[in-house]
ZAMARGU-4260 file (C-alpha; in steps of 0.2 Angstrom, whole numbers, plus 5000, padded with zeros to 4 digits):
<rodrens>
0) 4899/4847/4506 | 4915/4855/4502 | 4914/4870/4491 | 4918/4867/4472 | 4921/4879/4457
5) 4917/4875/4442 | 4921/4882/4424 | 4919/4876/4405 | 4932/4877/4392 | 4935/4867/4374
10) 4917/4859/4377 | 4919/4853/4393 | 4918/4858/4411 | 4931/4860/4425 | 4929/4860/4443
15) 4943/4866/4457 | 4940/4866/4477 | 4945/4878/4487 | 4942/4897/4486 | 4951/4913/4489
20) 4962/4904/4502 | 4958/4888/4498 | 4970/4875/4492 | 4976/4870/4477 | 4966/4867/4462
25) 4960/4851/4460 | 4952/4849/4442 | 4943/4835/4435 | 4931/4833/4419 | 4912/4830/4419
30) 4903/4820/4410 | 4898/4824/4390 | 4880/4829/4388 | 4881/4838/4403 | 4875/4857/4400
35) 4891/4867/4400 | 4886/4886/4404 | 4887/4900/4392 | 4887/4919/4396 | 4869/4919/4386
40) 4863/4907/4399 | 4866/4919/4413 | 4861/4934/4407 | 4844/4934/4410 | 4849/4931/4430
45) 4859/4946/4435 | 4861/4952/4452 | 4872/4962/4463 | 4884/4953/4475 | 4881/4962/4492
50) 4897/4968/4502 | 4906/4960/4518 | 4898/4964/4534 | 4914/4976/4536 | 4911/4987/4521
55) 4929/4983/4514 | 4922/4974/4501 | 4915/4983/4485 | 4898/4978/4478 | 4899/4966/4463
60) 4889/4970/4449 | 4885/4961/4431 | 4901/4967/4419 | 4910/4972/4431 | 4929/4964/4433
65) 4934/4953/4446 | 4949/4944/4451 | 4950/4926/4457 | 4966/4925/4467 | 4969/4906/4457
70) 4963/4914/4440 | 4968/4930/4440 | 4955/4944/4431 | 4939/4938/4424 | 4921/4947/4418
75) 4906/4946/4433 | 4893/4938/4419 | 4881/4936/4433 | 4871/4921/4442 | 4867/4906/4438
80) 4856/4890/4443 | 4862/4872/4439 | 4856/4858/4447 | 4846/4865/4462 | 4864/4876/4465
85) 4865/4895/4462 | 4883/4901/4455 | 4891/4917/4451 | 4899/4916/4434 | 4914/4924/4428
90) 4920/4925/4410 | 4937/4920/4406 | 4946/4922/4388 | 4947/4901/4390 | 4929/4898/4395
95) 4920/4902/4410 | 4922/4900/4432 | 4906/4894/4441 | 4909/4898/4460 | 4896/4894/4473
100) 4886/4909/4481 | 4890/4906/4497 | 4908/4906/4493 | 4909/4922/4483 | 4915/4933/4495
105) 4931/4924/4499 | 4934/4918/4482 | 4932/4934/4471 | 4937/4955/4473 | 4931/4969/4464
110) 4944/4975/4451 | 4941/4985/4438 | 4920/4993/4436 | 4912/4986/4419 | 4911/5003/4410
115) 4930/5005/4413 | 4941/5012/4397 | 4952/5002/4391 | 4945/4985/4395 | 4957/4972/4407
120) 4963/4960/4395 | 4954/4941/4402 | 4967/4929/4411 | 4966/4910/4405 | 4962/4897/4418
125) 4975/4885/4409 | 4989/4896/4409 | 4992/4903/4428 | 5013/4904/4426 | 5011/4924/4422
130) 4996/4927/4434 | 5007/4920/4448 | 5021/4930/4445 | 5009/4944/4448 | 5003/4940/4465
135) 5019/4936/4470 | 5026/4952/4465 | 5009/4963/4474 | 5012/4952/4491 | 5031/4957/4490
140) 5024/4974/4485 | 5012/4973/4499 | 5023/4967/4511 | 5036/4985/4511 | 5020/4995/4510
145) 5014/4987/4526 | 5029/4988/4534 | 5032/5007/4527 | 5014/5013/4534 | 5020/5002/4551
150) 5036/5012/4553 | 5023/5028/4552 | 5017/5023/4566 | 5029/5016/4578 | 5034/5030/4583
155) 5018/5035/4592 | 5017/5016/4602 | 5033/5023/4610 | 5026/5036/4618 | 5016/5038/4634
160) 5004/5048/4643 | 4994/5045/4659 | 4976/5037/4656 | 4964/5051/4656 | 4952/5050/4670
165) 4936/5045/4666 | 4925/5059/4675 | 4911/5047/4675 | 4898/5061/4685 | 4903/5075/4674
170) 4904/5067/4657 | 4885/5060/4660 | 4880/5076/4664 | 4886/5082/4647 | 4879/5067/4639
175) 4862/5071/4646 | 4860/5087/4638 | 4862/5081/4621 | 4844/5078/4615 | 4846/5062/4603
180) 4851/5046/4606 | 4867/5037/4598 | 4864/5026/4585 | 4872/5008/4589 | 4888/5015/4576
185) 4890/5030/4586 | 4888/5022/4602 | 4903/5011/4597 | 4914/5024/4589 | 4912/5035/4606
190) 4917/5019/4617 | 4932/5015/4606 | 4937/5034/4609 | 4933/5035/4627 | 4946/5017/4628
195) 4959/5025/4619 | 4959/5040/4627 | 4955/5031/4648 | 4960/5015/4641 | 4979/5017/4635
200) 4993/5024/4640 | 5000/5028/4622 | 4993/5044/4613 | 4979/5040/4604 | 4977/5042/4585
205) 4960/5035/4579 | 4952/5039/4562 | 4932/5042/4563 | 4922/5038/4545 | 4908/5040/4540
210) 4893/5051/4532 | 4890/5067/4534 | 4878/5070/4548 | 4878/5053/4556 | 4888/5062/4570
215) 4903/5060/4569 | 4904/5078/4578 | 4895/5073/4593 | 4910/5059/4595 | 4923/5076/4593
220) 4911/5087/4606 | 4912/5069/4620 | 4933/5068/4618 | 4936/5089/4620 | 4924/5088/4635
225) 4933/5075/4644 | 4951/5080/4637 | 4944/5100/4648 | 4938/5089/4661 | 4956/5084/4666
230) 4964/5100/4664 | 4971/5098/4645 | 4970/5110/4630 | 4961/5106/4615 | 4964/5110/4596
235) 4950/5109/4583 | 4956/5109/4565 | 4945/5113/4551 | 4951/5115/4532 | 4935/5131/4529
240) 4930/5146/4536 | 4910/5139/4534 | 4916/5124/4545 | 4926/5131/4558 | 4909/5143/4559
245) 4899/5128/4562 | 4909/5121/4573 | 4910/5135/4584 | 4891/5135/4585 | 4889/5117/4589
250) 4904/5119/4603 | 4897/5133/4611 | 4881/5128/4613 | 4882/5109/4619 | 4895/5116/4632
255) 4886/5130/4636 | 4885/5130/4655 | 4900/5119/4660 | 4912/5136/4661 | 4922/5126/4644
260) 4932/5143/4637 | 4929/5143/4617 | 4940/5153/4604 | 4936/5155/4585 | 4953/5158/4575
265) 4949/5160/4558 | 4951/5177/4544 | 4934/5184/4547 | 4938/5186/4564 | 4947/5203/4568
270) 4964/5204/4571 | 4960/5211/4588 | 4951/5197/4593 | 4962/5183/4588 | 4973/5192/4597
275) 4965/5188/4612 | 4961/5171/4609 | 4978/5168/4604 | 4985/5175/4619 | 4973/5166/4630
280) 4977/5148/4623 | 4995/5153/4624 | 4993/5157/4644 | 4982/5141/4645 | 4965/5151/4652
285) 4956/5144/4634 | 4951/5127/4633 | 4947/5126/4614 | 4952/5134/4601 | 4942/5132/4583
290) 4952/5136/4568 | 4959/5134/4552 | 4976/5131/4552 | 4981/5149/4556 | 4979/5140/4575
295) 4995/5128/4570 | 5007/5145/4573 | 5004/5146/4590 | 4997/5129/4596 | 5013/5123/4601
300) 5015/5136/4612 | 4999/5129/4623 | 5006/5125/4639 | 4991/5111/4641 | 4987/5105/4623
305) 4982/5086/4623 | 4971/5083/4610 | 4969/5090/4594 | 4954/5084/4582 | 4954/5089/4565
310) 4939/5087/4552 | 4940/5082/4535 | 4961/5082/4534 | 4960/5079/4516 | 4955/5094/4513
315) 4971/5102/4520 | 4986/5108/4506 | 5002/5098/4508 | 5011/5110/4516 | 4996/5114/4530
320) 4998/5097/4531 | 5017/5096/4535 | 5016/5111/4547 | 5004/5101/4560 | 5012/5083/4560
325) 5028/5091/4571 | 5012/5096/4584 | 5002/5079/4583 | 5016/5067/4588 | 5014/5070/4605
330) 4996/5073/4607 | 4980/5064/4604 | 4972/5062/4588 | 4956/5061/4584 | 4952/5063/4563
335) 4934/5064/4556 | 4931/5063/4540 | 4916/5058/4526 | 4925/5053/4511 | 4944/5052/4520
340) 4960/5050/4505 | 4964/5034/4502 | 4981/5034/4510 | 4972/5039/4527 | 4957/5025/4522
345) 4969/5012/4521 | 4980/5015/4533 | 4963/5012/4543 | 4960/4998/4534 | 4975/4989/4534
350) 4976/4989/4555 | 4988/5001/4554 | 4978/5016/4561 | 4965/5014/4574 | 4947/5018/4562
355) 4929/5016/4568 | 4917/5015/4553 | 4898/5025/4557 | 4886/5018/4543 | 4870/5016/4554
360) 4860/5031/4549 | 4851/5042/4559 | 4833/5035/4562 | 4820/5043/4550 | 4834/5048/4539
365) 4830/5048/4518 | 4843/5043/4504 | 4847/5056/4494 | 4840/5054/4476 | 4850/5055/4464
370) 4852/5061/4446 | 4866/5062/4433 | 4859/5072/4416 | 4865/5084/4404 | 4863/5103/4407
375) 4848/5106/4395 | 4838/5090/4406 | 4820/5096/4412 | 4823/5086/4425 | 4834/5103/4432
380) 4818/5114/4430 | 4807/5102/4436 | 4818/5099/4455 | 4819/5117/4457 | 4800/5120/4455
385) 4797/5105/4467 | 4806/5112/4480 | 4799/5127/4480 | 4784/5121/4480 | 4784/5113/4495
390) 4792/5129/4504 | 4810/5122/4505 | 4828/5128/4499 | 4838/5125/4484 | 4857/5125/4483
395) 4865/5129/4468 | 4884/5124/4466 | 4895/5128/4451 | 4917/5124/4451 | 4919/5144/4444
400) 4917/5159/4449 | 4912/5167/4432 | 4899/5153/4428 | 4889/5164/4445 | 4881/5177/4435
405) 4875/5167/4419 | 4867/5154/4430 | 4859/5168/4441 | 4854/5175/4424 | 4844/5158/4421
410) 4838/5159/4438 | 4829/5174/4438 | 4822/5170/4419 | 4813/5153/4425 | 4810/5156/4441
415) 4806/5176/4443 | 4795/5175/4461 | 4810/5165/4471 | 4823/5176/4480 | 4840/5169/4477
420) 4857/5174/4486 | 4874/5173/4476 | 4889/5169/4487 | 4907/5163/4484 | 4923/5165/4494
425) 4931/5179/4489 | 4914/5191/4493 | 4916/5204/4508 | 4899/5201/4516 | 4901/5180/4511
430) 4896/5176/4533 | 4879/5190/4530 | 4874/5182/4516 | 4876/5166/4524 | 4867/5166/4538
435) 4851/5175/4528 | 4852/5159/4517 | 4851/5151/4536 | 4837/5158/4542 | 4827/5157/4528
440) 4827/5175/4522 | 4831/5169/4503 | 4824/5152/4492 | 4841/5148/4484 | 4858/5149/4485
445) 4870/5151/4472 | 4888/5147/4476 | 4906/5140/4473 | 4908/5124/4482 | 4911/5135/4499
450) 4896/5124/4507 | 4907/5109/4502 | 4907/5107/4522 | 4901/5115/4538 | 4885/5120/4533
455) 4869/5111/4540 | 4852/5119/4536 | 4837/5105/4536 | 4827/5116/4528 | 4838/5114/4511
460) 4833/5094/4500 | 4837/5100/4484 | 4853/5101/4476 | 4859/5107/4460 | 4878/5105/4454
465) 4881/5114/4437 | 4897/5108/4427 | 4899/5091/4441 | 4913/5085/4431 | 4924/5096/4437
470) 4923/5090/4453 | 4932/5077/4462 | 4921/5063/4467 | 4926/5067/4488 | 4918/5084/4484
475) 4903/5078/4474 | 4900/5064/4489 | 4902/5081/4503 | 4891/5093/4492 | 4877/5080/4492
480) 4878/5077/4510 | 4871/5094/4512 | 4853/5090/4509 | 4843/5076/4516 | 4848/5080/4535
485) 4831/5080/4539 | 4815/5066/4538 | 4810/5073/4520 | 4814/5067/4504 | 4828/5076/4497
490) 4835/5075/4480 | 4852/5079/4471 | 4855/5083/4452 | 4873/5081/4445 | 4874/5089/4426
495) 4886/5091/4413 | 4889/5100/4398 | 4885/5088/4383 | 4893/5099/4369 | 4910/5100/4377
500) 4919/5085/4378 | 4922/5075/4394 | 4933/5062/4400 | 4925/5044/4405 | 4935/5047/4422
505) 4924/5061/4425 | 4907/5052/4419 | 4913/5037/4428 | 4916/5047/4445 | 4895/5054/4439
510) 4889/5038/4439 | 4897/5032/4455 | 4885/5047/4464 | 4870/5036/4455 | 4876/5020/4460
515) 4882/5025/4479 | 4865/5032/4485 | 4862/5021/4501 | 4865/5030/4517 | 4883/5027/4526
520) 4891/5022/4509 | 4905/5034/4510 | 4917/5023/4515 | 4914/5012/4499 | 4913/5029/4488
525) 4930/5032/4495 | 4935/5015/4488 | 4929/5019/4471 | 4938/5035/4472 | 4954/5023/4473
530) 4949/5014/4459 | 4946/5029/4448 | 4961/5039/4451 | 4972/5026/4450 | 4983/5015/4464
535) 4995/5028/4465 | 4987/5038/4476 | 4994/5024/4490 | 5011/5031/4492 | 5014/5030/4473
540) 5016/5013/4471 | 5006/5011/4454 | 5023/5013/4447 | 5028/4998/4450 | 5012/4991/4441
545) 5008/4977/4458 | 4995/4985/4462 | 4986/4988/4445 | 4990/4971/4441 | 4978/4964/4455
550) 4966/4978/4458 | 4965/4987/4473 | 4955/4975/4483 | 4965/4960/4484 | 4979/4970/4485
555) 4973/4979/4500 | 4969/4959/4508 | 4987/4958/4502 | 4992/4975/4512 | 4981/4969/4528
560) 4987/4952/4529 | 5006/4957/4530 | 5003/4973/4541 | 4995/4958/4554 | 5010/4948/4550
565) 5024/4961/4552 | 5016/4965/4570 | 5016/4947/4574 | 5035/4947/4567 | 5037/4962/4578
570) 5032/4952/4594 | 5044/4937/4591 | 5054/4938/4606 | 5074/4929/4609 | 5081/4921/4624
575) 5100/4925/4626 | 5100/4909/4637 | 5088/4896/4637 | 5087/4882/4649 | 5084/4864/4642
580) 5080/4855/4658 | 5076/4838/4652 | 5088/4827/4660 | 5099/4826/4674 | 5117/4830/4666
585) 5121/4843/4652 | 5131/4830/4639 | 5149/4830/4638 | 5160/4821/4626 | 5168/4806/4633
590) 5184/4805/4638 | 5184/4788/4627 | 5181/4797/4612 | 5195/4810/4614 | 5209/4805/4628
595) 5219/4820/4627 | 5210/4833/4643 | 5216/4848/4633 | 5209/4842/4616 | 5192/4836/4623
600) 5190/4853/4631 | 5194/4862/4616 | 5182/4853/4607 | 5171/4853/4621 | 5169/4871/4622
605) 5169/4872/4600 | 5153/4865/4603 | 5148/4874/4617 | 5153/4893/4607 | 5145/4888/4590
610) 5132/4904/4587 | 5125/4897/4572 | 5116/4881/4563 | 5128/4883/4550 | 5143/4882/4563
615) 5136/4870/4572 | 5132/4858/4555 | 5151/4862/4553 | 5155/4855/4569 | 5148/4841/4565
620) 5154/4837/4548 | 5172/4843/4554 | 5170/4828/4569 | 5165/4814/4558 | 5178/4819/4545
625) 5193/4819/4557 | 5186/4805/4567 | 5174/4794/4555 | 5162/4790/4567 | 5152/4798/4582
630) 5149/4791/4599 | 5132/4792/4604 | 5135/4805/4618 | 5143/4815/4607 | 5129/4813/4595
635) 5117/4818/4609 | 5129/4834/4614 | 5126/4841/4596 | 5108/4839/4598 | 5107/4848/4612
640) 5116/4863/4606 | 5107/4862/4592 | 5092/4863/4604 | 5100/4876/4613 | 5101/4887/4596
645) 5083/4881/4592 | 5076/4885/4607 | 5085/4903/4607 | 5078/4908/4590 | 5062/4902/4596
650) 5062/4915/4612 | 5060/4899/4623 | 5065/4902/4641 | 5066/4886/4647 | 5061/4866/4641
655) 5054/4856/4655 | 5049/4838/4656 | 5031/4839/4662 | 5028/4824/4676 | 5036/4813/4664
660) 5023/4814/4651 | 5023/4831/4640 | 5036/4845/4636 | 5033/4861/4641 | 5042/4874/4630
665) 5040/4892/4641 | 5039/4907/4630 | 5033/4925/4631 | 5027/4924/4613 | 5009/4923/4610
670) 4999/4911/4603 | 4999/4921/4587 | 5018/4922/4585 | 5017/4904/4587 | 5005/4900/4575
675) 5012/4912/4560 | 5029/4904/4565 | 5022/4886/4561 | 5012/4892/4544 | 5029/4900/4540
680) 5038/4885/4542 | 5025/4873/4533 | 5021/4884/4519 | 5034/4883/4505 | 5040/4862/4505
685) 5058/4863/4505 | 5060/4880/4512 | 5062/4875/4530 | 5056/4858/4529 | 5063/4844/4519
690) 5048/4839/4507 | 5049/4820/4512 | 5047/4826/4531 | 5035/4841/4528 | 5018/4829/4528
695) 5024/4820/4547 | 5030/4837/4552 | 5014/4846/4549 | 5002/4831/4559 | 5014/4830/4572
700) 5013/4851/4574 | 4993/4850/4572 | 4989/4836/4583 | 5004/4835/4597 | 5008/4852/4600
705) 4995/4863/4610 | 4998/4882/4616 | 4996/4884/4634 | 4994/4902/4639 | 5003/4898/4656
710) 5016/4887/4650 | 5019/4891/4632 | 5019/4877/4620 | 5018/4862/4623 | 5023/4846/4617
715) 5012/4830/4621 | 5016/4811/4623 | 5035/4815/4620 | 5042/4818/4638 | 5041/4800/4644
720) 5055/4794/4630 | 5072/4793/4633 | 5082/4810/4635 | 5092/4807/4618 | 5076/4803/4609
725) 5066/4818/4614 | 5081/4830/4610 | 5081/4820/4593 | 5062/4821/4593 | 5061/4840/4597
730) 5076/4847/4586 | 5066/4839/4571 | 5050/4847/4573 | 5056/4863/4581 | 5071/4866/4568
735) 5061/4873/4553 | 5049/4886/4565 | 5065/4893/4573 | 5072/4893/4554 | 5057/4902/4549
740) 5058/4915/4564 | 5074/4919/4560 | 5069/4923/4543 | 5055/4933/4549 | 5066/4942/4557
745) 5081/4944/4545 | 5068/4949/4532 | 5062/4963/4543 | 5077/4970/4547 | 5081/4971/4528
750) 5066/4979/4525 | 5067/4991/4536 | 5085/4997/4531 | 5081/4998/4513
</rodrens>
C-alpha cells in the first residue's frame, strides 16, 4: 500500500503521498462526516518517536518542533489511531499533518525542543512558495559547507605512507592480557582502526565517539602498540594534568612487559625529568610520550613519530589547537572524544571524517540517575546520606573557586562524621590529595571541575554539581560520566540557584542531562548541544540564517547528501579522445555537397576542431543558413561529433557495437558517477532535458541502460539499427547526462575558487 499523509484544514481533510524524499504532493479531499483529527484527540496518546538505527536522528517527543521537508516547521502533537492505522500528528498554523508511523523517520526531523524560547512560528501547508525558498537556500548553503569541510580534507588523501604491518603474533599477545572482552561496538571501532592503519596507504584520521568508559581507550592503547611494533613513535594528547595522569597509569601497565618506553610530559613533572623525556623522544629511544600540549614543542622534532591520538580535542584552547595541526598532517590521527564539538561531530557525520560510534555499554553497566533541582532540594541531603551509607564516595563539583569553602562549611554542618578532601587546580599538593580521594582515604571530594576527565574511581556513584548552570552541557555530560563505572547504581544531582536569575539556555541544557540518561547517548547529547547554542557553531554559518531556517537535522541530511555528492563529482573522469567505434568509416561531407577540395576541407576540419555544443550548434546553424539544406551524411557528421563531445564530457573511452545487438560505452567512472549523472540530468525538466522529451528519456535511462562493471554502461537493443540511427539515438539520450556533468563540474570549480 503506498504511504499517504494526511492533514485537515477549513473542515476537511487532505492527504499527500510521498515522504521525506518522496514525490510530489498529491492532495485530494475525503469525504464529509469523516472524523477530522484535532490536537485534543491525540493528547491522550503521546509517545516518543525512537531514533534511527545510526543515532543521527534526535528523539521526537510530544511539543517538540519538527520539520516536514514538503511543510516546512510544524508542532509534534503526538500519535494517533484512525481506522485500525497509527499516525504521528503535527500541528500546522492551517490544520494538522497525519503521517504514518512507519514512515516517520524519513518524513519528519527534529528541529526546535518543545520548551524552546521564542516559539518557531508554524508553516502553512497551502502556502509552500516561502518554505521552498528556504530549502533551497540551506541545500545551496549545504552544498559550499560540504565542499569547504571536503577541501579540509583533501589534502591528507594526497598523502601516503606504507601500510603498517599487522604484527598478527604480537598484537594478540597484547590483546590477551587485556582481561575484558570487547563489546560488539568496541570490537568494530578497533577493526575500523586496525584497516586504516594496515589497510590504507593514506594517513589515517579517524574520530572515536562515544561515552565515557565504554573504552574508547582500550581502542588508543591497540593503535600505539602496533604503531611501536613497527618501529614508529607515538604522541598522546591530553587537554588536563588528571587525564594525562590516567593515561599514563593505563599505558604503563597494559604494556607493562613488552619493553614499550613510556614518558609523562606535563607541569607537575620536574623540569629534570621532562628533560629526559624530551630528549629521549627527540633521539627516538621513547616510544610514547603522554602530555598536554607542552609535548607539541618538541614532537616535531621525533625522528619516528606516526601516530598521535589525542583525547577530548575539544577541550583544547584555539591557539593549542592551531599549534598541533602543522604536526598532524602527516601523521596518523586517531581522536576520542565523549561529547566531541559539533564541528568535529559533524564533519563525522557528514562522511567527511572517518567516525566509529561506541554506544553498546559495558555489560552489567547501570544509567546514571539523574536529577535536576534547586539548591535548597532535600533530595541533595538525602543522595549524600545514601552514599555513605552504603560505604561509597561522593563528588562534589562547584564552577568557582570561592564557592569551595562555603560549601565545605555545609559539608561539615550536615554531615560531621564523613571525611572530605577539598581540591582545585591551583592547590600545591592537588596529585596527594588526589590519589587519597583514590584510594579511599576520604568519603568526599570537593572540587572545581578538574575531575571533568581522567579520573576513574568505581568506588565513587554519587555526584553532586553546585551551581550546574554555569556549566556547558559537554562538561555536565563528562562530570556525570564519573560515576556509575561499576555494577552499582549510581546517581547524579544537578542544582541551581533559584533566587538568582537564569537563562532558559542554561535550564534547557539541565533538562537535556534528565532527558539523555540512557547509556551511549553522548553522541545525541552532542547534537542537543548544537541545537542549543545555536547553528553557528558549524563554521559560522547561522549568519546567513539557512541553517536556523531548517533546523540542524535536515540541514545536516542536506550537508551529508552533498558532501556524498561532491566526492562522486570528484570522480567524474574525461576522455581527451574518445573512440566511437560503431561503423566502418568516420563520416565525411560529400564532395557533392561542397565541390570545391579546399572549401570542403575547411569545413571539414570546422567540424572536426569545434570544442564545444555551443560551437558545434553553431556549426550547424551556420551550414543550414549558407546552404539551406543538409545532406544526410552531413547530417550524420554533426552527430557524431556531437557524440564525440558527449562522449568526452562523459569520460567514455571508447563506444563499441556489441555483437550487433547492444552498445557498450567504456568508462572508468563508477556506477555512482553514473547514477548521480542521470538524477542530475532528469531532476529539474527543462534544465537539461527538454520537458516534452524528459518522460521517454527517463524510461529509456531506467529500463535500456544497465551498468556493467567490466564494460561501463551499456546501452541495450540499440546496436542492431542503422549506424546514423544509433548516433541519433544515443546523442539524445546521452546529451543532458554529459550536460549535467559538465555542470557538476563547472559548479565545483566555482565553488572551490570562491
Amino acid at each position: 500500500m503506498a504511504a499517504t499523509v494526511g492533514f485537515t484544514h477549513a473542515g476537511c481533510v487532505k492527504r499527500a503521498t510521498g515522504g521525506h524524499h518522496g514525490p510530489s504532493a498529491r492532495v485530494f479531499r475525503r469525504r464529509k462526516g469523516l472524523v477530522c483529527m484535532t490536537s485534543a484527540s491525540t493528547g491522550s496518546r503521546v509517545r516518543k518517536m525512537s531514533p534511527d538505527e545510526d543515532g543521527r536522528k534526535m528523539k521526537i517527543r510530544a511539543r517538540d518542533f519538527v520539520v516536514h521537508e514538503d511543510y516546512g516547521v510544524g508542532k509534534f502533537l503526538g500519535t494517533t489511531v484512525e481506522d485500525g492505522e497509527k499516525y504521528a500528528v503535527v500541528q500546522y498554523r492551517d490544520g494538522l499533518l497525519h503521517i504514518p508511523i512507519q514512515d516517520t523517520k524519513e518524513a519528519l526531523s527534529f528541529f526546535k525542543p518543545g520548551e524552546v524560547e521564542p516559539k518557531p512560528k508554524l508553516a502553512m501547508m497551502e502556502n509552500k512558495t516561502a518554505w521552498k525558498r528556504t530549502v533551497s537556500k540551506a541545500r545551496m548553503s549545504a552544498k559550499s559547507l560540504a565542499l569547504n569541510l571536503i577541501k579540509l580534507y583533501s589534502t591528507r588523501d594526497k598523502l601516503a605512507r606504507e601500510p603498517y604491518s599487522e604484527e598478527r603474533e604480537l598484537m594478540n599477545e597484547f590483546e590477551a592480557k587485556w582481561e575484558y572482552t570487547p563489546t560488539e561496538d568496541q570490537q568494530t571501532c578497533i577493526s575500523d582502526v586496525m584497516e586504516d592503519m594496515c589497510g590504507k596507504s593514506v594517513p589515517m584520521d579517524r574520530l572515536v565517539c562515544g561515552d565515557v568508559g565504554f573504552g574508547k581507550t582500550e581502542v588508543a592503547l591497540r593503535a600505539a602498540f602496533l604503531a611501536v611494533a613497527n618501529k614508529k613513535q607515538v604522541v598522546v594528547l591530553a587537554p588536563t594534568t588528571v587525564l594525562v595522569t590516567q593515561h599514563y597509569k593505563n599505558f604503563t601497565q597494559r604494556m607493562q612487559g613488552f619493553g614499550v618506553t613510556i614518558g609523562v610530559h606535563m607541569r607537575f613533572v620536574p623540569d629534570e625529568q621532562k628533560k629526559i623525556f624530551e630528549e629521549s623522544a627527540v633521539s627516538g629511544e621513547l616510544d610514547i610520550i603522554i602530555g598536554t600540549h607542552g609535548v607539541l614543542s618538541f614532537g616535531k622534532k621525533m625522528p619516528k613519530v606516526g601516530l598521535m591520538i589525542i583525547d577530548e580535542e575539544q577541550r583544547f584552547g584555539v591557539q593549542q589547537k592551531e599549534s598541533f595541526k602543522g604536526i598532524r598532517k602527516q601523521l596518523d590521527v586517531l581522536t576520542l572524544s565523549a561529547t566531541p564539538i559539533p564541528r568535529t561531530m559533524y564533519m563525522g557525520i557528514s562522511g567527511v571524517r572517518d567516525m566509529s560510534l561506541m554506544s553498546t555499554p559495558p555489560p552489567l553497566r547501570k544509567s546514571v540517575e539523574t536529577s535536576v533541582v534547586t539548591s535548597s532540594d532535600p533530595i541533595v541531603e538525602k543522595t549524600i546520606q545514601h552514599e555513605l551509607d552504603r560505604k561509597g564516595q561522593v563528588f562534589i563539583v562547584t564552577p568557582r573557586i570561592k564557592d569551595l569553602h562555603r560549601l565545605s562549611a555545609w559539608v561539615e554542618e550536615r554531615f560531621p562524621e564523613s571525611t572530605t578532601i577539598v581540591a582545585h587546580s591551583k592547590v600545591g599538593d592537588l596529585e596527594a590529595k588526589m590519589h587519597k580521594f583514590a584510594t579511599g582515604q576520604a568519603d568526599m571530594l570537593l572540587s572545581t571541575s578538574i575531575i571533568e576527565s581522567g579520573i576513574d574511581i568505581p568506588r565513587v556513584n554519587t555526584l553532586i554539581v553546585n551551581r550546574s548552570d554555569m556549566f556547558g552541557l559537554a562538561q555536565l555530560y563528562q562530570l556525570r560520566g564519573r560515576v556509575g563505572r561499576s555494577n552499582l547504581q549510581a546517581f547524579a544531582v544537578f542544582m541551581y540557584n533559584s533566587s538568582e536569575t537564569i537563562g532558559a539556555t542554561a535550564l534547557r541544557r539541565l533538562f537535556a542531562m534528565e532527558e539523555f540518561t540512557e547509556l551511549g547517548s553522548s553522541f545525541a547529547l552532542a547534537k542537543r548541544d548544537l541545537e542549543l547554542r545555536g547553528a553557528g557553531a558549524l563554521y559560522g554559518i547561522e549568519q546567513s540564517g539557512t541553517v536556523t531556517g531548517v533546523g540542524v537535522e535536515l540541514y545536516m541530511t542536506y550537508l551529508r547528501e552533498s558532501v556524498t555528492d561532491w566526492k562522486i563529482v570528484e570522480r567524474y573522469t574525461y576522455c581527451d579522445d574518445p573512440q566511437i567505434l560503431l561503423s566502418k568509416a568516420y563520416p565525411t561531407i560529400p564532395a557533392s555537397f561542397i565541390p570545391n577540395d579546399g572549401e570542403r576541407d575547411a569545413a571539414n576540419s570546422r567540424i572536426l576542431e569545434t570544442q564545444t555544443f555551443e560551437e558545434l550548434d553553431q556549426v550547424g546553424a551556420d551550414f543550414i543558413k549558407e546552404y539551406s539544406s543538409l545532406p544526410k551524411r552531413v547530417e550524420t557528421f554533426l552527430k557524431w561529433k556531437e557524440l564525440y563531445l558527449i562522449l568526452r564530457e562523459l569520460g567514455v573511452a571508447e563506444a563499441r557495437n556489441i555483437r550487433g545487438m547492444h552498445i557498450s560505452l567504456s568508462s572508468r567512472m563508477p556506477e555512482a558517477c553514473w547514477k548521480k549523472i542521470i538524477r542530475d540530468a532528469l531532476a529539474i525538466p527543462g534544465q537539461f532535458v527538454p520537458k516534452e522529451e524528459l518522460s521517454q528519456i527517463s524510461n529509456f535511462l531506467e529500463r535500456r541502460c544497465k551498468f556493467i562493471n567490466s564494460r561501463g554502461l551499456v546501452v541495450q537493443g540499440l546496436g542492431g539499427r542503422p549506424p546514423s540511427a544509433q548516433l541519433a539515438h544515443l546523442v539524445k539520450i546521452l546529451r543532458p547526462l554529459a550536460l549535467a556533468a559538465q555542470y557538476g563540474r563547472n559548479e565545483l570549480e566555482i565553488l572551490r575558487k570562491g
